[in-house]
C-alpha positions in Angstrom: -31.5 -19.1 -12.5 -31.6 -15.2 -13.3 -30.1 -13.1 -10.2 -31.0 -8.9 -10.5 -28.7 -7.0 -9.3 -30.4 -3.4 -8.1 -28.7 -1.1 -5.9 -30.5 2.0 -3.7 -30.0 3.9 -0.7 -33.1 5.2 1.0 -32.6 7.8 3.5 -34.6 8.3 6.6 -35.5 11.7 7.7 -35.1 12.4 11.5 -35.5 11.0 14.6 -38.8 11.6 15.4 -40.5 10.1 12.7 -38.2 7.4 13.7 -40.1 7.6 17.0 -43.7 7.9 15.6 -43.0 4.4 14.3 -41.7 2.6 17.2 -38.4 2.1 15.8 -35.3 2.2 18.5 -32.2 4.0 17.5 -28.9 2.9 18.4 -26.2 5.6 17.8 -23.2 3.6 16.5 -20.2 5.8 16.0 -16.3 6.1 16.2 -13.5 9.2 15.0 -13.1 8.0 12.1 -15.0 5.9 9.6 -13.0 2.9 10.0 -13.7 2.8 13.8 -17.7 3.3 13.2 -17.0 0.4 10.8 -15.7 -1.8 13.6 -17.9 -0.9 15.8 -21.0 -1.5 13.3 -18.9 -4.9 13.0 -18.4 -6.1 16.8 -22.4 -4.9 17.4 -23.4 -7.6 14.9 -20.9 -10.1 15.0 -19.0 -12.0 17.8 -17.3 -13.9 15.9 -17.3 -14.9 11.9 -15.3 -17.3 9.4 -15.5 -14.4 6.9 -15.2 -10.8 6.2 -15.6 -8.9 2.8 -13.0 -6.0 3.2 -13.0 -2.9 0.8 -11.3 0.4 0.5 -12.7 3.2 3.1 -12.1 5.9 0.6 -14.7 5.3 -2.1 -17.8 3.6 -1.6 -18.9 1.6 -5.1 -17.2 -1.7 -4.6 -18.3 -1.6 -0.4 -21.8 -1.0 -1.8 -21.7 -3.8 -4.2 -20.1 -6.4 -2.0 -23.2 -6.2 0.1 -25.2 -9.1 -1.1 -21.8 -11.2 -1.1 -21.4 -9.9 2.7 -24.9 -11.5 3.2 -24.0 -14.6 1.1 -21.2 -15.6 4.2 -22.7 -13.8 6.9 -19.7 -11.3 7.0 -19.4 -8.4 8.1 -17.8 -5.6 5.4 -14.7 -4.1 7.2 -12.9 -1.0 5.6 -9.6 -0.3 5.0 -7.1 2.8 3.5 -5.9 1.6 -0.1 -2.3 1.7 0.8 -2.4 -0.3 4.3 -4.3 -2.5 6.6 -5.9 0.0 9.3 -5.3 -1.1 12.9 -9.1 -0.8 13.8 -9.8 -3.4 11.0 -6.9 -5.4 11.6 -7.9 -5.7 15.5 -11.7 -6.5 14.4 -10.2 -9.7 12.1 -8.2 -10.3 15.0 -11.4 -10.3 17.1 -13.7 -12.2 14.9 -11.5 -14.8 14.4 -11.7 -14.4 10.5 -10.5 -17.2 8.5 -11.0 -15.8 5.4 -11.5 -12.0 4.0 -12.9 -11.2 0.2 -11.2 -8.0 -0.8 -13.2 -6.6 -3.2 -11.1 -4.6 -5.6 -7.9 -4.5 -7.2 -5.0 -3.4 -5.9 -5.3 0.3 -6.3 -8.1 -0.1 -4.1 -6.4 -2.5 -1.4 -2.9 -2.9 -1.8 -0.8 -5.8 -2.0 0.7 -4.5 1.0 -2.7 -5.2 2.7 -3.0 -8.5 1.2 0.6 -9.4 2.7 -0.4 -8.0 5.9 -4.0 -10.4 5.8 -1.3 -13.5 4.7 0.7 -12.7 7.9 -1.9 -13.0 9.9 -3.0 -16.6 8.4 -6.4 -15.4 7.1 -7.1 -17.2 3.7 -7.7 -14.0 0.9 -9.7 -13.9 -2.1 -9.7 -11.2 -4.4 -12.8 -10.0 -6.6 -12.0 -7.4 -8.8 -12.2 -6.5 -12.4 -10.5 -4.0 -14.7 -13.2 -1.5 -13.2 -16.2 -1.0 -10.6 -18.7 -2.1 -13.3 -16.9 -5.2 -13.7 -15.9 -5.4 -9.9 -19.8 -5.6 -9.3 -20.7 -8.0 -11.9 -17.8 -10.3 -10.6 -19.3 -9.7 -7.1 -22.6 -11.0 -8.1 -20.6 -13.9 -10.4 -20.1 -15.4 -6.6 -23.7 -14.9 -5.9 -24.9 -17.4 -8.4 -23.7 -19.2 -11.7 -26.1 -16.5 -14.1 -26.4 -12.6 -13.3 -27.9 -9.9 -15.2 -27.0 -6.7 -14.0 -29.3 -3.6 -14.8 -27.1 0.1 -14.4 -27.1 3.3 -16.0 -24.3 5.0 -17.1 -20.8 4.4 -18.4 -19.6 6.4 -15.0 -20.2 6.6 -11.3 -18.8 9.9 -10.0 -18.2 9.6 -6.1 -19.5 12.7 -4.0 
């Protein structure tokens, strides 16, 4: 089995093209971005046995735990790298989690994190590697048994 890996982001002008194509908005939003997170989280999910939770601050391993996310049905939570956010924290509380995927090492999400997640009785496996390239292919190691992963570059700047 050969598994592709691609990643994009497509961006969709304004609302009323949105509205020339009978698509409904729904404005989803919160002060912070790990509040819009929970909120994107309890509009899709009432409850779930899994969560994939990644660091708020730097998007490349929330981006490549997408497909793992859809792999569980999980929503992907965020979280500062140095603790637990209470917004998060209330939405495991919420969705009943039974076990989170952090997706990167701990100077992504602490081990202060991962202590508060044990605390709290939620089963934790980590996916990391010694950097996001490697955090991805790892990712994609869950998918399936064989993965072939296609990027460019030796770096990934963040904005």
């Amino acid at each position: 089995m050969l598994f592709l890996l691609t990643l994009s982001i497509s961006l969709i002008g304004n609302k009323s093209a949105l509205a020339k194509n009978n698509m409904n908005l729904k404005r989803l939003e919160g002060l912070n971005r790990y509040e819009t997170c929970s909120k994107v989280a309890s509009d899709g999910w009432s409850k779930s046995d899994y969560a994939v939770i990644c660091n708020g601050q730097e998007f490349p391993d929330a981006l490549s735990s997408a497909p793992l996310a859809k792999k569980y049905n999980a929503p992907i939570l965020l979280t500062e790298s140095g603790k637990l956010t209470d917004s998060t924290k209330v939405q495991l509380q919420k969705l009943k989690v039974k076990k989170v995927f952090i997706v990167g090492g701990e100077g992504a999400v602490s081990l202060k994190t991962e202590n508060t997640l044990k605390t709290m009785k939620i089963n934790i496996e980590r996916i990391c590697g010694k950097d996001r390239f490697e955090t991805s292919t790892n990712v994609a190691k869950k998918l399936t048994e064989k993965v072939f992963l296609l990027y460019q570059g030796s770096t990934m700047k963040t904005p």
